[in-house]
N, C-alpha and C positions, 0 to 999 in steps of 0.2 A: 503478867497477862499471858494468858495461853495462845497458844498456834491458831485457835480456833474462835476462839475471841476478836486476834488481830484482823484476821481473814476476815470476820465480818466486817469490824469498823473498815478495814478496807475496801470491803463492796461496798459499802453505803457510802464514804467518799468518794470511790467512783460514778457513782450512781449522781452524785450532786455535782462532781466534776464534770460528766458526760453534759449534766444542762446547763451550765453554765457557760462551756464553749459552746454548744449549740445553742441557747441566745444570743450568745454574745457573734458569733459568726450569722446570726439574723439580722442583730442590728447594723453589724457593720457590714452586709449587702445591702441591707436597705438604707445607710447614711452615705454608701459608696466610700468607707473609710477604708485607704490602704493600709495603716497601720495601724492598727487599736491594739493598746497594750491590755486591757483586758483580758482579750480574749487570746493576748498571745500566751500569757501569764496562766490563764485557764488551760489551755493544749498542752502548756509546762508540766503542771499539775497531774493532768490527766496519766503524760508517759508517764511521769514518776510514780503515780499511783499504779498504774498496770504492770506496771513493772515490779513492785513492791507486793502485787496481789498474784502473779504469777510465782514467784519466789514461796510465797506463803501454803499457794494451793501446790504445789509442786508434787508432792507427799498425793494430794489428792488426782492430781491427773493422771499420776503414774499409774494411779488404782484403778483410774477410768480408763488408761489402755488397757490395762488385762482384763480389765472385763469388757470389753469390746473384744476381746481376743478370745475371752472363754464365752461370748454368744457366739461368734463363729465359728469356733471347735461346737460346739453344741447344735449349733443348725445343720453341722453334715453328720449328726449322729442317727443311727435309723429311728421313723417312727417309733414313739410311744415314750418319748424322754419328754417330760416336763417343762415349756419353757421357762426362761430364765424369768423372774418379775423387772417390771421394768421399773425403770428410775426418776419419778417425774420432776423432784424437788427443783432441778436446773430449769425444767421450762416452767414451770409454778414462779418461779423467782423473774424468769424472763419477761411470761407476761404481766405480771406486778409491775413489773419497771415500765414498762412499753403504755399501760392500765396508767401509774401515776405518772408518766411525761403527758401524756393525752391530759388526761385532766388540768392538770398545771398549767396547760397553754391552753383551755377552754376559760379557765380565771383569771389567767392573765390578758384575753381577747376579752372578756366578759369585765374586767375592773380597767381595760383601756378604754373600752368605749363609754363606761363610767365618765373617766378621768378627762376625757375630751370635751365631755359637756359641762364639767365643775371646773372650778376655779377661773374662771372668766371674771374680773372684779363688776362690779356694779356701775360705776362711773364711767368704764368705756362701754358696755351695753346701753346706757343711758343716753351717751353723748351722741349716738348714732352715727359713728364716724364707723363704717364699714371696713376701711382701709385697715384700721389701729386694730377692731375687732381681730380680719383674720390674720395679723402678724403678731398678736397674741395666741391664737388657736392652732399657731403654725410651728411654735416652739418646738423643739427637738424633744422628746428625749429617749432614754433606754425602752422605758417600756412601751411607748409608744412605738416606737424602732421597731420591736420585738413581734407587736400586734400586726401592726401594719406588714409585716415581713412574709404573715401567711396569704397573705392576698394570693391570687391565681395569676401568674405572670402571663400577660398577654403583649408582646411589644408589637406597634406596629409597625408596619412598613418604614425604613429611614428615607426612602424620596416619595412624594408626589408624583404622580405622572397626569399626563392630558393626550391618553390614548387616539383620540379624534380633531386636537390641536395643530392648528401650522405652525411645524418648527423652525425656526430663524440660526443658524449658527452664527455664532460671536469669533472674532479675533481673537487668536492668543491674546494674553495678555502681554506687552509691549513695554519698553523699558522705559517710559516719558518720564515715570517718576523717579527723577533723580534728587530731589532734595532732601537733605540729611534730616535726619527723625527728628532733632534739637528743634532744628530750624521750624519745618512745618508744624510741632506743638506749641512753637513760640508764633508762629503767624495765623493759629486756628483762629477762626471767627464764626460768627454766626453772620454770614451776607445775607439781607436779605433782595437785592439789589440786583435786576437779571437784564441782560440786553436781549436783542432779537436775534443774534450770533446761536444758529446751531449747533448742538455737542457732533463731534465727530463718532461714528458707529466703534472706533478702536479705545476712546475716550469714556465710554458707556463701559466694553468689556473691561477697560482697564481698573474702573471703579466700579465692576459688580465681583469683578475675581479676587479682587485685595481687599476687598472689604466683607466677602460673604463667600467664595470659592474655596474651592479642592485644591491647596497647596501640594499636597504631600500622599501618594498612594503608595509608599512602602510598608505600612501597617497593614498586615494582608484583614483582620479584624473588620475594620473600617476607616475611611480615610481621614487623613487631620485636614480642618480647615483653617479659614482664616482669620477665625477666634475661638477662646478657649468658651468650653459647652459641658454643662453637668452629665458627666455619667459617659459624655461624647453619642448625645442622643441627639444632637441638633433639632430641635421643635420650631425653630423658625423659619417661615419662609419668605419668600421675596418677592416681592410684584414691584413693576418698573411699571406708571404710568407713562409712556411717551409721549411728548410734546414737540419738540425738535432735538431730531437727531436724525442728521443725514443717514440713507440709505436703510430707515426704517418706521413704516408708517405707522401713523398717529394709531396706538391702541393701548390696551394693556396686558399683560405680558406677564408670564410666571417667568421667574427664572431656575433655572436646573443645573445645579452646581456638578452633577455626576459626569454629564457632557457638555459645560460651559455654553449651554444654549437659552434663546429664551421660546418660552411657547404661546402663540393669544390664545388668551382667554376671554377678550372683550375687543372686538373690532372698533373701529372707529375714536377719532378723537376723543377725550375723556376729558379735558383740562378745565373745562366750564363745571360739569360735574362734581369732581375730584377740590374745584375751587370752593363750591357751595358745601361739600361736608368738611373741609377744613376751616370753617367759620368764615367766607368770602375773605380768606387772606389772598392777597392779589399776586404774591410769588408764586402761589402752587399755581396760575395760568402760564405766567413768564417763566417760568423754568424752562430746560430743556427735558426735565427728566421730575419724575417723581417717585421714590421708594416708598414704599409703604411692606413694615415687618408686621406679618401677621406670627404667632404662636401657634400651635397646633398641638394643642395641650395635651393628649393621649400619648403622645409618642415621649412627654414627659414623665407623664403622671403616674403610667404604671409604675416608674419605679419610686418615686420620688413623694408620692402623695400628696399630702398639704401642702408638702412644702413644697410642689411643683411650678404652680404659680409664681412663688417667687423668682424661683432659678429660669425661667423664661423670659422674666423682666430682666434680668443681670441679665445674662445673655443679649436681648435687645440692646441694651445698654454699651454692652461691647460693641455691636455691630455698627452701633451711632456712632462711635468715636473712631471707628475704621473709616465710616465713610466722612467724616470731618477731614482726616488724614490724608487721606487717601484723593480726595476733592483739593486740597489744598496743594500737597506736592505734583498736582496736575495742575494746574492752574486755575482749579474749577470755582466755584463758589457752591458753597452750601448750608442750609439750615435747617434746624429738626424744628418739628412740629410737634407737638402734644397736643393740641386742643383741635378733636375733631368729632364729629358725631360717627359713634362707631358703627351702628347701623348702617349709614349712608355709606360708610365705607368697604363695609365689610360687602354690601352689595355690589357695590361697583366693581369688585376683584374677586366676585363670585365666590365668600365665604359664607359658614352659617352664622357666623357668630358665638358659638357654645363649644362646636370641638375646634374650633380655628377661628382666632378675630383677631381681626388688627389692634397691635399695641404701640407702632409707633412709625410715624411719618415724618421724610424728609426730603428734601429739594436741591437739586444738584443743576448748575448748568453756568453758562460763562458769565464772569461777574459785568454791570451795567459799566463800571468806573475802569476797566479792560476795554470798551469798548472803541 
């Protein structure tokens, strides 16, 4: 095979190398993969190809310096010299390439959005179980990864604020919790059993920072909390309905992990309320305390997509078992709640329901059998 032959077959594997790592480094920003050997495997490719196609053209570049050297001997020659013809093959070639990656990723957005609507099987569209639907429609994969990767990155904001809110600061968090991790996963419970015993105001911060707080600001990035979060985009927030807790009145309350503070949102008692959209279960009044995790699905979903949804449940899910923990080596009692009317909830703590709705409620405060 000739010089000039090889040289081709090597542009055109470059050509296909070039998109290959560039899918493949789409997908894996849009699955937040730190290692995909794909697309490591591709980039491998790529040097060794430019490398092999450099070595090839060598012969050729040298020719293209001197003619680059003989148009500038030539432009200080006096009028009336002929210019040189120019050479367009290289950008003909360029925008070919530039022409077919374009295309390629209008058929591959154009056979994704296809591909999202097919293969749904017939038996779970039928069965009308929504849930199953979209954890089937939520599946991974490459080229879905690859589609969804051209979206327009919009992130928003990572806190909440309540410019016009009265803010309450909280207590460091305090060392009460000293029982070993073994022990308090061996004595978790679901209590749902509350006395008339107020939560102390240090008792509150102690189980909103260890279970939803800013441990850790050396990440100049953004800060680690106090569970693990997709992407480290935190979408959850946190509303504290208060009921009793000394030295802070009956209202409800965002909390703001950035300054360990809380903010009202919702003046006055809530507990009567807060009890009627938890289906009149009679702990969310007895409590000292009620959390309630709302999601704020934008600050997921740009990157995440379909499958944003999900990673805000897990996430919730973490935050539930911090505060089980976290409740228990306090001496607290506490129990989650699922079954509440989101609506009603989602009003009381002042969300819309569509980009922020409550996913998951639970009740914190000293056990009845403590009493």
């Amino acid at each position: 095979m000739t010089r000039r032959r090889l040289l081709t077959l090597t542009s055109v594997l470059l050509i296909v190398a070039v998109a290959v790592a560039g899918a493949t480094g789409q997908i894996a920003a849009a699955f937040d993969i730190n290692r995909f050997g794909i697309h490591r495997y591709a980039a491998y490719t790529l040097l060794a190809l430019a490398a092999v196609h450099v070595v090839l053209a060598w012969p050729d570049l040298m020719a293209m310096v001197r003619h680059w050297a003989q148009i500038g001997r030539r432009r200080r020659t006096p009028p009336g010299v002929p210019p040189t013809a120019r050479v367009p093959a290289g950008r003909r070639f360029a925008l070919g390439a530039a022409m077919g990656f374009a295309a390629g990723a209008a058929a591959a957005t154009a056979f994704g959005s296809l591909q999202r609507r097919s293969g749904v099987p017939d038996e779970v569209a039928e069965a009308g179980d929504l849930g199953v639907l979209y954890h089937r429609w939520s599946r991974p994969t490459y080229l879905g990864g690859l589609v969804k990767s051209f979206a327009p990155i919009l992130e928003p904001p990572l806190y909440k604020s309540y410019p016009a809110g009265a803010v309450f600061a909280l207590p460091s968090a305090g060392e009460a919790a000293r029982m070993p991790l073994h022990q308090a996963i061996r004595r978790r419970r679901s209590r749902r059993g509350f006395s008339d015993r107020s939560m102390t105001l240090q008792e509150l911060a102690d189980v909103l920072f260890l279970a939803v707080g800013e441990t850790d600001h050396t990440d100049r990035s953004r800060p680690f909390r106090a569970f693990p979060s997709s992407g480290a985009l935190f979408p959850t927030e946190t509303y504290v309905g208060v009921h009793a807790v000394e030295g802070l009145a009956p209202a409800i309350y965002h909390y703001q992990p950035q300054t360990h503070a809380l903010v009202r949102v919702r003046a006055g008692g809530q507990s009567a309320p807060l009890m009627r959209a938890a289906l009149d279960q009679g702990m969310v009044a007895e409590a000292g305390a009620v959390i309630v995790l709302a999601s704020y699905f934008d600050r997921v979903g740009w990157k995440y997509k379909d499958r944003a949804y999900r990673y805000a449940l897990i996430e919730a899910g973490h935050i539930g078992q911090n505060l089980y923990l976290v409740a228990e080596a306090l001496g607290l009692s506490c129990c989650a709640i699922g079954a509440f009317f989101d609506d009603d909830v989602n009003a009381l703590v002042g969300i819309d329901g569509v980009r922020e709705a409550a996913v998951y409620m639970a009740v914190v405060g000293h056990s009845a059998s403590a009493a």
